[in-house]
Structure formats: C-alpha cells, structure tokens
N, C-alpha and C positions, 0 to 999 in steps of 0.2 A: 504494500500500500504506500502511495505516494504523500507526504502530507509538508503542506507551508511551513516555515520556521514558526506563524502567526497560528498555527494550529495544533503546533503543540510547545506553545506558551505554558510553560509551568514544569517543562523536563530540563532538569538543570544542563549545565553547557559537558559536564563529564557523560551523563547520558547518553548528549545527542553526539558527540566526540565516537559512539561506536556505532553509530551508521553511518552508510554509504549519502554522498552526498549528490543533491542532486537540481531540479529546478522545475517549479510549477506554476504554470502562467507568468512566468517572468522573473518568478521569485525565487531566492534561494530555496530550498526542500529536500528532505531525507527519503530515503528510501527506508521502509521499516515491516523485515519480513513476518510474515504471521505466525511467529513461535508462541510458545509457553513462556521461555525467556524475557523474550521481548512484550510480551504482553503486560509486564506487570510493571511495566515506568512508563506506560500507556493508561492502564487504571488506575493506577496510583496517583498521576501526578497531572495529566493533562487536565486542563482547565476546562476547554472546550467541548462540551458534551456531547455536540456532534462527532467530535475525534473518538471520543471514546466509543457512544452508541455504533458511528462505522467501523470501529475495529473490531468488535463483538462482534456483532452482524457479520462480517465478513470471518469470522471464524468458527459461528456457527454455521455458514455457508457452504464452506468447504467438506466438512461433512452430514451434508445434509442425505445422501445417497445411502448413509448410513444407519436410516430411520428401517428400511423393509432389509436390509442385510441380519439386524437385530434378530427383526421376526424370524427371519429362515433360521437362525442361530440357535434362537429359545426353541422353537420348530422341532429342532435336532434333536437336541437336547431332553428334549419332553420324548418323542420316542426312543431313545434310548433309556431313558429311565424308566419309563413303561417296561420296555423289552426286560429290564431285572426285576419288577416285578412292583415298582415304586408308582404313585399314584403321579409325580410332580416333579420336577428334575430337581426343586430344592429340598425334595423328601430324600430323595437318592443322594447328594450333595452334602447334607449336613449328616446322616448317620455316624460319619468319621468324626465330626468335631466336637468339641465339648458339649453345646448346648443339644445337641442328639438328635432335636424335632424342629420345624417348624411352628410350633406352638410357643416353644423356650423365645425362641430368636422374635417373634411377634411381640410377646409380654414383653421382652426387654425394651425394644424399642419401643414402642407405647411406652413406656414405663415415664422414658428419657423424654420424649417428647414431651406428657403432658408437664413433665419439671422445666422443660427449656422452654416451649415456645412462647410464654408469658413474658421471661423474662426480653426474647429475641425480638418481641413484637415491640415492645416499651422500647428498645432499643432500634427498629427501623424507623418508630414517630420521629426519635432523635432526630437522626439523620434524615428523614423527611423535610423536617422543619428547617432547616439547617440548610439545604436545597432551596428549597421554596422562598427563604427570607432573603438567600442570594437572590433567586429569580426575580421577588418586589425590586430590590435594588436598583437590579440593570431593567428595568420594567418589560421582562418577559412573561410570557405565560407561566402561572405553575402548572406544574405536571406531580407525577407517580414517581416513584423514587425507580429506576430499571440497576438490572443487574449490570449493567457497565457503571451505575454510578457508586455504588455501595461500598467499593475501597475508596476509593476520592472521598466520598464524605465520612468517611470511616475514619479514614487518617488526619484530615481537618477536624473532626470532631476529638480527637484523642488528644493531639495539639492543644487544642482549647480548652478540652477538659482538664489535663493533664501536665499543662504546659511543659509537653515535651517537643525536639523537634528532633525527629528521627535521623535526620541526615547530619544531626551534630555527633549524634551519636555514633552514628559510621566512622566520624573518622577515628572512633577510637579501636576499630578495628580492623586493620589490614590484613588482608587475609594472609600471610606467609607468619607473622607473629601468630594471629589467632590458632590457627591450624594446630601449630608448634605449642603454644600454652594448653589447647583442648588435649593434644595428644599426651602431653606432661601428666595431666589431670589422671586421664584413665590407665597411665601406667602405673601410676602412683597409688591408687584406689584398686588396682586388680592384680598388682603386685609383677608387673611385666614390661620389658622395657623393646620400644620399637626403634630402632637403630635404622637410619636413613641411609641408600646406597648410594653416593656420589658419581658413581659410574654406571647408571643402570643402563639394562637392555631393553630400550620403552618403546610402543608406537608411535610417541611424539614427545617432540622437547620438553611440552610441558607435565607431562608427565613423570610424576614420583615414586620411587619404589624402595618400601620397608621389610625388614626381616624383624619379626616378632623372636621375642626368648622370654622364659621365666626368669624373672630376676634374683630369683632366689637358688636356684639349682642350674640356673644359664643352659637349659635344654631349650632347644630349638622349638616351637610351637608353628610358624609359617610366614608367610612372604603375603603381603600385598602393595597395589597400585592404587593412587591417587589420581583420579583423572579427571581436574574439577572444572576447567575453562570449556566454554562453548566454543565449537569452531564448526565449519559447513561439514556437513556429512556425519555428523556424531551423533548417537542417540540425543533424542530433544527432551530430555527430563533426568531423574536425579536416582538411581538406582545402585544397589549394591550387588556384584556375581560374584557366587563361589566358583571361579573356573576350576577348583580342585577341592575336594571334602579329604580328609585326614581319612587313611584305610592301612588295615596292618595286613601283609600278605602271609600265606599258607607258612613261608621260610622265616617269618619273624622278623622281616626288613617292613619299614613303615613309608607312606606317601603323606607329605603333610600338604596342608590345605594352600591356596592359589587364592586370592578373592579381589577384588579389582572396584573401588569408589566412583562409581561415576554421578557429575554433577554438571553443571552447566550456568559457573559462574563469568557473568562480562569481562573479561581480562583489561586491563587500562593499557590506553594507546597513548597514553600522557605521564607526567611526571607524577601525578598521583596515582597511588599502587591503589588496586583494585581492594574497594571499601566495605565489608559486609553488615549488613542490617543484624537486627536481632532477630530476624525471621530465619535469613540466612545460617546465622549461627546455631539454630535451632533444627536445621535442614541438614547440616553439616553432620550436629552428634549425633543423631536418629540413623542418619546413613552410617555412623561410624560405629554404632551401638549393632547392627547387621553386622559391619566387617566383624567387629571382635567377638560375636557370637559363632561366626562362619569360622574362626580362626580358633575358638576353644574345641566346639563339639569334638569328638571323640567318640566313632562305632567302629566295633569293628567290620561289620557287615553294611555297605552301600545302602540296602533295602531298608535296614530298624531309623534310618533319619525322616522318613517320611512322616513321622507323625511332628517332627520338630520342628519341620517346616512347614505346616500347617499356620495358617495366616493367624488363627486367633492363640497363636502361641509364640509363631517365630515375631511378630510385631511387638511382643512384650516388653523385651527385654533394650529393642531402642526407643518405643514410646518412656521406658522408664526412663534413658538417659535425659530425654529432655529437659527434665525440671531441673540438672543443672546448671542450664543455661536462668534460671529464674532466682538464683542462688547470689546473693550481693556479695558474699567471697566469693565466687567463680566470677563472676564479672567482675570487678576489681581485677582479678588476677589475671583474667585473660587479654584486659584490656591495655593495650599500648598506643598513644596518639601517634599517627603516619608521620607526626613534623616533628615528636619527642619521645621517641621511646620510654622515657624515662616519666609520662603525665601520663596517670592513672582516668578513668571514668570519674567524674565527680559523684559523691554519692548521693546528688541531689537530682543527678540523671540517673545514676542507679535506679531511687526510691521515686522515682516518676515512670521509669520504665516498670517496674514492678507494680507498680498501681495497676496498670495496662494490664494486666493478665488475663483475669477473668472476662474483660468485653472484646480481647484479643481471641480467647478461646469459644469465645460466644459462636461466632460463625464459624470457626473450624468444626467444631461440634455440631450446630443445626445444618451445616454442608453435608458431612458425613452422615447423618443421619437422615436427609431425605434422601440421598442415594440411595441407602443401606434401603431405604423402605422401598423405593423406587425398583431398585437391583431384585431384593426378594422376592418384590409382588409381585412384578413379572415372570418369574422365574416357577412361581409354585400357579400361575394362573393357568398354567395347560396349555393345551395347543391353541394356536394363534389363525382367526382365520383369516381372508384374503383382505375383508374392507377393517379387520381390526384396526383404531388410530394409532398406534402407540407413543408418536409424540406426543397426543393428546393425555393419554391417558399417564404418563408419564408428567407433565407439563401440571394437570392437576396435583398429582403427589406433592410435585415441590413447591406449589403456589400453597397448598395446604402446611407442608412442613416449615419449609424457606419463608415463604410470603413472598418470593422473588421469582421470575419466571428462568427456567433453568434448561436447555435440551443440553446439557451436559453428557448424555448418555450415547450422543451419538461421535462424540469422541473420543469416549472412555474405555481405555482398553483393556480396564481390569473388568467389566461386565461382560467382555468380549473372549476374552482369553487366560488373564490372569487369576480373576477372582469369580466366578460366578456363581452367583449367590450368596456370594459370603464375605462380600464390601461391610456387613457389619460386623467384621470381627476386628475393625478399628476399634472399636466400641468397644467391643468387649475385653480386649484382648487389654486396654487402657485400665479399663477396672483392676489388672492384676498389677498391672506396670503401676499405678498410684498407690498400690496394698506394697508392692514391693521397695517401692523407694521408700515408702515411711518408715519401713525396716532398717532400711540400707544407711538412712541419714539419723537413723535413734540414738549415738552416739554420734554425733559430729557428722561433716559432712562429707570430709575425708578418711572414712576410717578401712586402713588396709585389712583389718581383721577379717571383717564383716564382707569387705569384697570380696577376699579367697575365698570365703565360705559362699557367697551368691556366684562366683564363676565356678567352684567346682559341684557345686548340685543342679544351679540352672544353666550355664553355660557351656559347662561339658558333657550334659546331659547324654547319652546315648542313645536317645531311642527304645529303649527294651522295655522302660515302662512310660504310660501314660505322662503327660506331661507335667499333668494337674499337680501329679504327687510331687514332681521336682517343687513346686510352687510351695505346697504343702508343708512338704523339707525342709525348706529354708526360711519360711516364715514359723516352724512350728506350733501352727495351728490353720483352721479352715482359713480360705481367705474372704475377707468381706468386701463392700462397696463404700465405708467409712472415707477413705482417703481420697476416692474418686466424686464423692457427693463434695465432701469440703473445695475440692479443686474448682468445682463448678460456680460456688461462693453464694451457696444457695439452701 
C-alpha cells in the first residue's frame, strides 16, 4: 500500500526510516507492505483513520478466498471424526487434552466471558468517547469505535490515563543489551549458562547461535538460534522450532536438542539501534520460555513427547515466563538507555508501566477468547452446508465476545493447521502458568532453588506420564484459578 508522508502523520521519522521510499501525486510516500510487522506502527500510531481503516481492509482482503477454504477444512475434518466414531471433530480433538469434553472447554469459556466482558465493555465506552471528542474537535462526524481504531485509542488513552509514553520507554531498551540481560535472568533462575558462538554456522548475519550447559555439573544440554530481524522471505511472525528433540540411542550415545527463535523484529537503518517496546519484550520471553522448554525435555522414546507438546501444556511454561517482564526488579535490571548504558528505567516509568497491566491484558484476553469461542463452535457444529455464512456467523461470535467486528479467522492459521479446536488452551493453559509462577516467585523472584526444582519436574518432563501430575509435583498440591483471577484485577 502506497500512503502520503501527510497520511501517516503520527509514525515517528525511525518508523518511516524502514520503508521503501517513494511518491504519490507529487508527494513524497512510502511504500508499506501488508505484514503482521508492519501492521502495528500503522494501528498504533497513524493519526488518520482513513490510513488505518484502509490498511485493515486491505488485509482483511487479501484473505478473503479464505472464508469457503475454512468450510471445506471443518468439512474434512467432521468426517473424519465421524469415521472414528466421534459425533464433532472437536469431540474427536479434545479426548487427548486435559479438559476431555466439549462440555469442560464451553463452561470455561462462558465462565471467562461472563467475568471479562463487563469489564471490556466499560473499557470500549472509554475509548469510544475519546474518538468521538476528537471527532467534535476537528468537526467531523462521530462514528463507532472499528477494529482499526482500538490500538490508536488504546495507546492514547493509556498515555493519559497513565501518563506514560511508551516510546520513552523504548529507548530504555535496545534490543542487543535486553536480549543479553533476559538471557542473564533465566540462566540464573534455572541454574544454566548459555554461552554465545562468535563464529557460528548461520543462515544469515544476523543470526545468533548458543550452546546451553548446566552450570553446575557443565554437561552439555543443547544449541540454539536467535533469528529475531524481519527480512523478505522469512517467516512473517514470531515462532519457536525444535529442529532436534534430545533422544538417547539403542548404544547409549545421546542427540541433544536443535531449536531455532524466530521473531520479526525492525532492525535500524540508522544510528539508533533497534528499540523494543514492552510488548516486544514480553514476545521475546514467551518465545524464549519455548526454546528453554525444547532445550530441557528429556525422552527417551520420540513418540512419549506428544503429550508435552500438547498446546494447553507446552504454552505453560512460557505464558508463565511473562510476568517477569511485569516485575520492577526485572525491569530495572534489564533496562539500559541506547545513549547511557549506565541510566536505569526510572521507576516512575517503571510504576506507570505496571499500572498498565490489567487494561493491557484486557484485550489480549477478550481476543483470545472470542477466537477460542469462535474456533470451537465451528469446529463441534458439524458438517457445513453449501449456503452456510461462516463469516457471518463467525462475525456475530466476536461482535458478541469482542464488541468489535473481527474476520480474523480467515487469516488465522492456527484454526487452519496449527490449533484446531483448541485456540482455547491459551486460556487454559495461562490458569496453570499464573498457579505456577506464584510458586516460583514465593520466595523472591530470583530464586535458583525453586527453578531447579520447576525445570526438573516441568521442564524435563518426559512424556510417560500425564502432564497435569508434572504441574501437581511441583506445586505440591491440586492447582487452582486463584492466581489467574487476581491477574485479571477483578
């Protein structure tokens, strides 16, 4: 998409610095491709609602062909679960996971919804009004709040609630220190030290490569890649691969695990080193709470890890990492300013950013979970027939859950491939992750004790039994929803 300098007023000069430059009706203009990347210094920042409303649009566009591929998908799907003897492809689908039924997985969400979407709604009026009092200003119409406006007003509204301003905040994190402080963190806390190879063998320059060791007995544990810069041709989102799982052979010689960070951060084309948000940072240890999960397990057998890669279990243990990033010792500590190393976060942005939590977590929350609902229902409603709408009917879900209109599903390719049916074990999988970090942080927030002990029950778990009990283990007793209701701040 082609857009005026004058159209996207409000993306700072480092932003526009990584697009292609170019000229529209006379005027200077960027070329700005329709990534996942590039999408969010478009709804974040653009001023012009037309820019934003046409970049949406135009990305829901792109897969709009994606609407009747769905159905043939679900289609499938449903007879084959039939053929084993299942009424629904999400009946066939969850017998493996914790919650067992279709029933479980319903009550829960209902559960969640009827706690958030009171709070979510109070919280669109906000931002509504906030819209609209700009729109009296410039004396335009007011309108509906649309889903291209809800980060723009979201982040203006946090601002002024909060008087934070997020971009001050970045520069306390350059990504080459942050990386290097996060990585400090978790070798300290799991008692393991990741040593950088100056010389690797990588697909691209900017790629990093570590050798994991216990730090305590300096045995070998495994190797990963850091591969966090966006460039053409690269997967377009942020994913962690086990290219190798640890396996001990017939002779007693061992293959240790491979596992490779992929991210897709703006790399700077300028003297200022590439700056990350608190989102970012938060994107970072999740993917990194994957690698070092990939990098602990331990089967001996290929086939007993199946169940540990199971979404509403392997999600666990890096949804728990993130509440370090909300931790005013971990920020403090990770933060070094790009112009002084040596100046800290102040802890007045610290304790502003920390406010932000709960109405930062707000939409991450009713997002996932109109999917989750979305995802499901489709999924246990049977076969699909020719005039069935499913944008429609999908479109309702999240006008119901969201209040926001959403075809998110036609680009989503964990309902496709990755996850289906079982996008709510975000959800679920978060309930253990909040029961487990209250454990992990009960003595202090770094305590090495207490991390050997959650890496060798939940992290090198093997497969051989259920998961739950790994969970059970190491918190020594049933886990509850306590820690995950407080999170919600409700």
């Amino acid at each position: 998409v082609v857009f005026s300098e004058d159209e996207l007023d409000g993306l700072s000069k480092n932003m526009l610095d990584n697009y292609e430059k170019t000229t529209k009706d006379g005027k200077e203009a960027y070329i700005i491709k329709v990534s996942e990347a590039n999408s969010s210094d478009i709804i974040l920042y653009a001023k012009n609602e037309n820019t934003r409303r046409t970049f949406k649009n135009i990305q829901d566009k792109i897969c709009e062909p994606n609407a009747e591929r769905m159905k043939e998908i679900i289609n499938i799907r449903t007879e084959i679960a039939k053929a084993s003897g299942y009424e629904t492809f999400s009946d066939y689908q969850l017998k493996d996971y914790m919650a067992k039924d279709l029933k479980t997985v319903l009550n829960f969400l209902e559960d969640l919804k009827q706690r958030l979407k009171p709070i979510f709604k109070n919280h669109i009026n906000k931002l509504l009004e906030l819209k609209n009092d700009e729109k009296i200003k410039l004396n335009e119409t007011t309108s509906d709040l649309g889903m291209w406006d809800y980060y723009y007003y979201n982040r203006i509204y946090m601002e002024k609630e909060y008087n934070i301003d997020y971009e001050e905040i970045k520069e306390y994190f350059p990504i080459d220190s942050s990386v290097s402080e996060i990585i400090k963190i978790f070798e300290e806390l799991y008692s393991i030290k990741c040593i950088k190879n100056e010389n690797p063998l990588v697909w691209h320059d900017d790629v990093q490569q570590y050798e994991v060791y216990d730090s305590k007995t300096n045995n070998f544990m495994g190797t990963f890649y850091l591969d966090l810069y966006r460039r053409e041709s690269k997967y377009n989102g942020g994913e962690t691969l086990p290219l190798r799982i640890y396996t001990k052979k017939e002779d007693g010689s061992e293959e240790y695990p491979v596992s490779v960070l992929l991210l897709n951060f703006s790399k700077s084309t300028t003297s200022v080193p590439t700056l990350l948000s608190s989102s970012d940072l938060i994107v970072f240890v999740h993917e990194f709470g994957h690698l070092l999960h990939s990098i602990n397990i331990k089967s001996k057998w290929f086939a007993n890890i199946e169940s540990i890669y199971r979404s509403d279990y392997t999600e666990m243990p890096s949804q728990m990492q993130e509440n370090f990033i909300w931790e005013p010792l971990i920020l403090e500590r990770i933060s070094h300013h790009y112009q002084d190393y040596n100046k800290k976060l102040p802890k007045k942005l610290i304790d502003s950013l920390i406010e932000t939590r709960n109405v930062s977590n707000y939409m991450y929350y009713i997002t996932v979970l109109g999917i989750s609902l979305g995802d499901i229902k489709l999924y246990s409603k049977g076969e699909m027939s020719k005039d069935f709408d499913i944008t429609k009917y999908w479109s309702d879900i999240q006008s119901d859950v969201v209040m926001l209109d959403s075809d998110i599903f036609r680009e989503f390719e964990h309902m496709a491939d990755l996850m289906p049916s079982t996008y709510y074990t975000y959800l679920w999988s978060l309930v253990l992750a909040q029961d487990v970090y209250s454990k992990i942080t009960e003595n202090g927030i770094i305590n090495p004790e207490i991390g050997m002990k959650y890496r060798e029950t939940i992290l090198k778990s093997d497969g051989t039994v259920e998961p739950m009990e790994h969970v059970k283990q190491f918190l020594g007793r049933e886990p509850n929803n306590d820690a995950f209701i407080e999170t919600l701040g409700i």
